[in-house]
C-alpha positions in Angstrom: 66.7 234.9 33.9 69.0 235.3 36.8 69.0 233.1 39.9 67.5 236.0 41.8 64.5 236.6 39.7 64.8 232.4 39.4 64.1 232.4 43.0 61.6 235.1 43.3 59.4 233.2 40.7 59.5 229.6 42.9 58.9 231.5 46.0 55.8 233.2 44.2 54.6 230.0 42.3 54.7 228.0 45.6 52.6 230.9 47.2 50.1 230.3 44.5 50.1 226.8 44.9 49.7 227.0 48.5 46.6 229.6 47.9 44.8 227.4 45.9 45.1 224.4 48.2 43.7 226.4 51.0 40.4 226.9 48.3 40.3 222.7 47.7 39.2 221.5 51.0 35.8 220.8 50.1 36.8 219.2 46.5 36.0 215.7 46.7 37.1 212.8 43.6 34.5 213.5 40.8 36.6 211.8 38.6 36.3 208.2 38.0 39.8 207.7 37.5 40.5 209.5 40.9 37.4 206.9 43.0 39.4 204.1 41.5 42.8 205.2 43.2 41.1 206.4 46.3 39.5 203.1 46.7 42.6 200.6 46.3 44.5 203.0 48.5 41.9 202.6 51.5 41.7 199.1 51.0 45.8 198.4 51.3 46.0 201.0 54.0 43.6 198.8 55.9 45.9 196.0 55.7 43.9 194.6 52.8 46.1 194.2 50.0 45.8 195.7 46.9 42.2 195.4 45.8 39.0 196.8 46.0 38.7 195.2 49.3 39.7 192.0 51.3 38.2 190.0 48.9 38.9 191.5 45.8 42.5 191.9 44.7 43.2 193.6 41.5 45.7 194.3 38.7 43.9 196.9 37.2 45.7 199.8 37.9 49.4 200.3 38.3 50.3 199.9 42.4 52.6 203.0 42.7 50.2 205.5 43.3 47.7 203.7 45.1 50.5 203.0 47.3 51.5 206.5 48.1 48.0 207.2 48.7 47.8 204.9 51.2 51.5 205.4 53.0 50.1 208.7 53.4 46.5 208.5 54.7 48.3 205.5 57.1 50.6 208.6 58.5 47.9 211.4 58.5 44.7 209.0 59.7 41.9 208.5 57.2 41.2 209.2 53.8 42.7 213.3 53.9 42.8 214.3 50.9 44.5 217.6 51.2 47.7 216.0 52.6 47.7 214.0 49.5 47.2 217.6 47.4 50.2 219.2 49.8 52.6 216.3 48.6 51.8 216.8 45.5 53.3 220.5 45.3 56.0 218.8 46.9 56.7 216.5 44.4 56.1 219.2 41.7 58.6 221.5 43.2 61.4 218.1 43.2 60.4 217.9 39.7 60.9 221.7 39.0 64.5 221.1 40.9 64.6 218.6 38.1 64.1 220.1 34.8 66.5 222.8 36.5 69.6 219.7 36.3 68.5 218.7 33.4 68.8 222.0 31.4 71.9 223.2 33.2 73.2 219.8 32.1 72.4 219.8 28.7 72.4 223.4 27.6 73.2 225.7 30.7 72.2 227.5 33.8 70.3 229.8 32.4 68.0 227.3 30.2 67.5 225.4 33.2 66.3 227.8 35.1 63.4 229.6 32.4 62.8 225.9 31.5 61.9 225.0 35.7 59.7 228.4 35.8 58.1 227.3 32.6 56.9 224.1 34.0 56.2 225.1 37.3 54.0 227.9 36.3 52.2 225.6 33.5 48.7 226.4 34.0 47.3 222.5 33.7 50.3 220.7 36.0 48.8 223.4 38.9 45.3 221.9 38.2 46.4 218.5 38.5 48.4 219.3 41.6 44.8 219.4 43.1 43.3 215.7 41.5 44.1 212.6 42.8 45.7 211.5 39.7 48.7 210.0 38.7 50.1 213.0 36.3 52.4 214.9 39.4 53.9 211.5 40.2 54.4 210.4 36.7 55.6 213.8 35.7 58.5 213.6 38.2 59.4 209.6 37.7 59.3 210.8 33.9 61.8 213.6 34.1 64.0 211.2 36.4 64.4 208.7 34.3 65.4 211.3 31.5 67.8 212.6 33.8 69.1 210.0 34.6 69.5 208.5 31.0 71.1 211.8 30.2 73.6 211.3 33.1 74.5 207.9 31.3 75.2 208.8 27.8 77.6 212.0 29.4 79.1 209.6 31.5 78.7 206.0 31.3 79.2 205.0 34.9 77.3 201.9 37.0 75.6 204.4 39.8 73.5 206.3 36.5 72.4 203.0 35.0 71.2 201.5 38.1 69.2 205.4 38.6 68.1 204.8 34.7 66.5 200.8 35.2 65.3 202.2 38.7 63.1 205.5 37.8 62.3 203.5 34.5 60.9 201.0 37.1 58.8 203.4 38.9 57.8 205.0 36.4 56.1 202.3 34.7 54.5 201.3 37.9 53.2 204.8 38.1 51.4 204.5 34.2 51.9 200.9 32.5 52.9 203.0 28.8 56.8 202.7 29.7 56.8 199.4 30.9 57.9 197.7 27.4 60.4 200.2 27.1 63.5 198.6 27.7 63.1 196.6 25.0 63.8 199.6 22.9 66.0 201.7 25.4 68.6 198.7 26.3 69.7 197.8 22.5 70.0 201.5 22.2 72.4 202.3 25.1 74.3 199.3 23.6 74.8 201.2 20.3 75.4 204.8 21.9 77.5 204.9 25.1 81.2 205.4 24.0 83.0 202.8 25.8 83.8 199.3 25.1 81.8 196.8 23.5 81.9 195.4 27.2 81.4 197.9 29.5 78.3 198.9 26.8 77.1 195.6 27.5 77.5 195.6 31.4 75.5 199.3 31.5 73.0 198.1 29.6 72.2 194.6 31.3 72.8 196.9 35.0 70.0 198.9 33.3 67.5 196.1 32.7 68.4 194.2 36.1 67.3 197.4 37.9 64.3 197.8 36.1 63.6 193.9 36.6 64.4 194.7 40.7 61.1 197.3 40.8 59.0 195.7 38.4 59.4 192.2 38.6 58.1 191.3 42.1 54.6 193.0 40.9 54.7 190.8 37.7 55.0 187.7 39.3 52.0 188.6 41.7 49.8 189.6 38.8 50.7 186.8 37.1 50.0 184.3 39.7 46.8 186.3 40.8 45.5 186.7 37.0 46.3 183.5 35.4 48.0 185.0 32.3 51.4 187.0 31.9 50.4 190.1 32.9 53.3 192.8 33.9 52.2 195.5 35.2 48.1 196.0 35.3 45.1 194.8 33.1 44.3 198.1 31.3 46.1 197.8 28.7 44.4 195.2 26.1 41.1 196.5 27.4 41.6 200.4 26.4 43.1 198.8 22.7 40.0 196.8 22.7 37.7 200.0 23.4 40.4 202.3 20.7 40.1 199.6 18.0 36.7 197.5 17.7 33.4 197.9 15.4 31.4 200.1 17.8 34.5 202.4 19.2 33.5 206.3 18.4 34.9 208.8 16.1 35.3 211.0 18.8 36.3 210.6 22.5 37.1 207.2 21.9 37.0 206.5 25.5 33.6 207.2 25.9 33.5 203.4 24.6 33.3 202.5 28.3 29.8 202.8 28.7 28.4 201.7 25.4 26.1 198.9 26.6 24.7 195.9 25.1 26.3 194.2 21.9 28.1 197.6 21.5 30.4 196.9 24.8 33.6 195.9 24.4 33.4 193.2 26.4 30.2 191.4 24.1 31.1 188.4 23.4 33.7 186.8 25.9 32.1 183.9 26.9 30.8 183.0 23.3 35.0 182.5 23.4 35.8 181.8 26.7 33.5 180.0 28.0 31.1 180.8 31.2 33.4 179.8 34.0 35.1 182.5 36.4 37.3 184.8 33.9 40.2 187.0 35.9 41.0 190.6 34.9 44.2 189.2 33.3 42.3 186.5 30.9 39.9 189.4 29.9 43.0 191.8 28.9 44.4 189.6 26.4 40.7 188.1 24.7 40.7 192.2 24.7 44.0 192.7 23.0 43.6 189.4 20.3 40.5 190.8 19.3 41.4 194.6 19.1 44.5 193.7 17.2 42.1 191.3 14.7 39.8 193.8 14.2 43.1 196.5 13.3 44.7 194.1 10.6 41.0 193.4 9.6 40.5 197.2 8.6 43.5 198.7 8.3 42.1 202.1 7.1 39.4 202.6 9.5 42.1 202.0 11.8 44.5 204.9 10.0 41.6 206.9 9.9 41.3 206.2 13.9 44.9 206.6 14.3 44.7 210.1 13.2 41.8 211.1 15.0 44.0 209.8 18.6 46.8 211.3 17.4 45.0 214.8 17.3 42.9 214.1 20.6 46.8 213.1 22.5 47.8 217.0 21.2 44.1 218.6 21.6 43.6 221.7 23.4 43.7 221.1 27.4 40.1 221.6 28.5 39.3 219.1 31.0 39.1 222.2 33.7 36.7 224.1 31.8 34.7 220.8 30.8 34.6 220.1 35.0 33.4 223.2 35.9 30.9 223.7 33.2 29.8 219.6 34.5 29.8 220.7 38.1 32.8 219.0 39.4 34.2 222.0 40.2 32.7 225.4 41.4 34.8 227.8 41.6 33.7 231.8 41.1 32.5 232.7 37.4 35.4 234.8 37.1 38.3 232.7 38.1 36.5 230.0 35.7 37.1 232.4 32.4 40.0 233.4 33.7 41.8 229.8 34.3 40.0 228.6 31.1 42.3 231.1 28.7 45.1 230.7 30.8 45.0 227.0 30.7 44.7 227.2 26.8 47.2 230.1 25.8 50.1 228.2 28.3 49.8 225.1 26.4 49.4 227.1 23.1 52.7 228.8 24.2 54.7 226.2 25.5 54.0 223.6 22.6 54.5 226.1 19.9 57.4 227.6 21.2 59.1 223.9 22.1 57.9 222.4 18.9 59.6 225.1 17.3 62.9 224.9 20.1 62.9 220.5 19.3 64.5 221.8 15.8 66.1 224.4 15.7 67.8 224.3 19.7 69.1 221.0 19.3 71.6 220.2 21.5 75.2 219.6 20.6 75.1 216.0 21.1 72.5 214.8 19.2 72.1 211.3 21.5 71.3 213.9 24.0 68.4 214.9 21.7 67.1 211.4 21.3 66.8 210.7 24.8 64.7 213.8 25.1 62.4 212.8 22.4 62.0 209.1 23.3 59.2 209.8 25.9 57.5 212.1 22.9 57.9 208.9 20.7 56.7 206.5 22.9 53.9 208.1 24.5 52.7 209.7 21.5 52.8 206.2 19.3 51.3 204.6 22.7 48.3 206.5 22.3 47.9 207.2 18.4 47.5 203.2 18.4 45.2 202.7 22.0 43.3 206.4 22.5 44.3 209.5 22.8 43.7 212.4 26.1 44.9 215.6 26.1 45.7 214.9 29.5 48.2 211.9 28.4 50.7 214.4 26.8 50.8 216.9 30.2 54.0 214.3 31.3 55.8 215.6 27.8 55.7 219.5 29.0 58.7 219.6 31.0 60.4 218.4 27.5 58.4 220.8 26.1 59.2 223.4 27.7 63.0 222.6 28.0 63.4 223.1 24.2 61.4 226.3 24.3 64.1 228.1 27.1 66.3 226.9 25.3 65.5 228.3 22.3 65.3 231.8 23.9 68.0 231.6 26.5 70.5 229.8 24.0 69.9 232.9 21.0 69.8 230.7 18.3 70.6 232.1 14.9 66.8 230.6 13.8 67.2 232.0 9.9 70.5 230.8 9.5 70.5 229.4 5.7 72.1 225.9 7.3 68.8 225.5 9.0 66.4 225.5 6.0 65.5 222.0 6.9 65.0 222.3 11.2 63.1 225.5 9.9 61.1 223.3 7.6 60.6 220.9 10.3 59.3 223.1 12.6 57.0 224.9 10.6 55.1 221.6 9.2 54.9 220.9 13.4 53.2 223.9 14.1 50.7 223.5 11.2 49.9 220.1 12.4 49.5 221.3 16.1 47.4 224.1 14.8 45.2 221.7 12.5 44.9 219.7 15.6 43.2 222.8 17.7 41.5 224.0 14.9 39.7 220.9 14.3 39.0 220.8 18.1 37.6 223.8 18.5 34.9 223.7 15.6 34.1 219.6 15.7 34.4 219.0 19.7 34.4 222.1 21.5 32.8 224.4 19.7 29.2 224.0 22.3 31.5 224.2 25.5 32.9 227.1 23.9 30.0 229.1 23.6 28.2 227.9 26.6 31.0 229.7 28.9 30.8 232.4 26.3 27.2 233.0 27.0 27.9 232.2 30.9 30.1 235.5 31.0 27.9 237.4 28.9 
């Protein structure tokens, strides 16, 4: 691709982007997820804290988006939702800029370029440009942070491991999965940076004490308001709870939520802790004791669970075409279909093709490679133990889709004998991903299939 065809392509994306926001005015928050948000974010722009209003401060979701919510419905007046929608291809288009770095850095200008296209043409980031959901934020905090580790290993310097603790910092204030990282990441930069002993000590401590800076202030509030350690929201022990107790389901495992009677998750708390007032923050961790009794307690219904998350974390992206066929979206019959295939052929595309790219276009320095796949890693072994969303792997397509330019800018010899096992590798990937889909399409989606079938004919 060359920079002239790499420009026409952002130009002609961001014209798309545009066009579809100009559809969206009407398009309220059907989500539950997205009420939630919209709700802190009046309530601190108000001058109410974070909560669900002046009386009702919570930890339950992470601040960072509520808060840029409500910096920007304080600027534009009210609760506009298209202004948040127009950042958000702003943000997007940073994050695009983004990958762009990160593939001219790592591989060269040319993979960085196909690999920006490739995610800011992916058919499910342009959806969520439109919710009022954390993915566009988390997406660019994400790719940051990778950046920015990448920057460190090439050249250990103090400016790239403050950037490293801070976008590691935001980032988990943007989705609470990365918050325990640095237990893992901070050891590791120890091992890998090629310097001293010292100076490997000094990067990784400057790493941690910027990551304390962001996230430690909201800590000790949560802790003080909750009554128990709590870091960064109360979410996490309750959605182990709902992934691993007697009554969670087979499939969409979140759907636990509303199971009512001795089938909640939350039965029995007060058998254990007593009827007195009970903060979010106690609740989380009677959640997580029990979810992780119940795991050691049946250790293959919970393999057999672990499975089924895995698969729903890769599944086919269909949360568009499940909205529309729900009501929560109404756009023309037409453009339904149409976004429906393209929706499943990108992500088809992209994760095949980077699967594929993750072994066989490895790059030369293989810490390089490891700092690409620790998001994979962590998000992936997040979710295979808690529950699993298609949406929770859209964060992991720019990584995705960096392997895959690179795999067809780069010109790899793929048949080359020396890469019998990467070709091995890959191929048990795909059939895994494929299983996954497969599965998916004739156990879950098979109805919603065939009801938008019907529909167009």
């Amino acid at each position: 691709m060359t920079s002239r065809q790499f420009i026409v392509a952002l130009l002609f994306g961001l014209v798309l982007r545009v066009g579809i926001l100009t559809q969206t005015s009407t398009l309220g928050t059907p989500i539950m997820d997205e009420q939630q948000y919209s709700q802190i974010a009046r309530t601190a722009a108000a001058g109410n804290g974070y909560g669900w209003d002046a009386q009702s401060p919570t930890s339950i979701r992470p601040p960072l988006y509520p808060a840029l919510l409500a910096m920007l419905w304080k600027i534009a007046g009210g609760s506009n939702l298209q202004v948040v929608r127009a950042v958000q291809i702003l943000l997007s288009a940073l994050t695009a800029a983004l990958v762009y770095v990160l593939g001219a850095t790592i591989w060269s200008p040319r993979v960085g370029r196909l690999a920006a296209v490739i995610y800011w043409f992916y058919p499910s980031l342009i959806f969520y440009d439109y919710l009022i959901l954390t993915e566009t934020l988390f997406t660019l905090l994400l790719v940051a942070f990778v950046l920015a580790t990448v920057k460190l290993v090439q050249q250990p310097r103090a400016a790239f491991a403050i950037a490293c603790g801070l976008t590691l910092g935001l980032a988990a204030l943007t989705r609470s999965v990365l918050w325990p990282l640095p237990l893992i990441l901070c050891p590791a930069l120890f091992l890998v940076l090629d310097v001293t002993w010292r100076q490997r000590l000094a990067l990784a401590a400057l790493v941690l004490a910027a990551y304390a800076v962001v996230v430690g202030p909201w800590a000790v509030r949560n802790t003080r308001l909750q009554g128990v350690f709590t870091v960064v929201d109360t979410m996490g022990g309750m959605n182990l709870r709902m992934g691993n107790y007697e009554y969670t389901p087979d499939d969409r495992m979140w759907d636990a939520v509303g199971l009512q009677g001795d089938k909640n998750w939350v039965y029995g708390i007060n058998d254990d802790l007593g009827n007195g007032p009970i903060t979010e923050g106690q609740k989380e961790k009677w959640a997580q004791r029990k979810a992780i009794a119940y795991m050691r307690a049946h250790p293959v219904t919970t393999l057999r669970r672990s499975v089924i998350k895995f698969a729903d974390f890769w599944g086919l992206e269909r949360e568009f075409m499940a909205g529309a066929q729900k009501g929560m979206y109404a756009p023309p019959l037409w453009f339904e279909v149409v976004a429906s295939a393209v929706i499943l052929l990108g992500y088809v595309f992209v994760t095949i093709v980077g699967a594929f790219g993750i072994w066989i276009a490895v790059p030369e320095d293989k810490r390089i490679h490891a700092v690409l796949l620790l998001p994979v890693l962590v998000l992936m072994g997040a979710h295979t133990i808690v529950f699993g969303h298609s949406r929770y792997h859209l964060p992991l397509i720019p990584i995705f889709g960096l392997y895959a330019a690179a795999l067809i800018e780069e010109r790899v010899p793929v048949f080359a004998s020396s890469r019998r096992i990467a070709l091995a590798g890959a191929a048990a990937s795909i059939v895994v991903l494929l299983s996954v889909w497969v599965r998916q399409v004739v156990v879950t989606d098979f109805d919603r299939i065939m009801s938008l079938l019907h529909r167009v004919s």
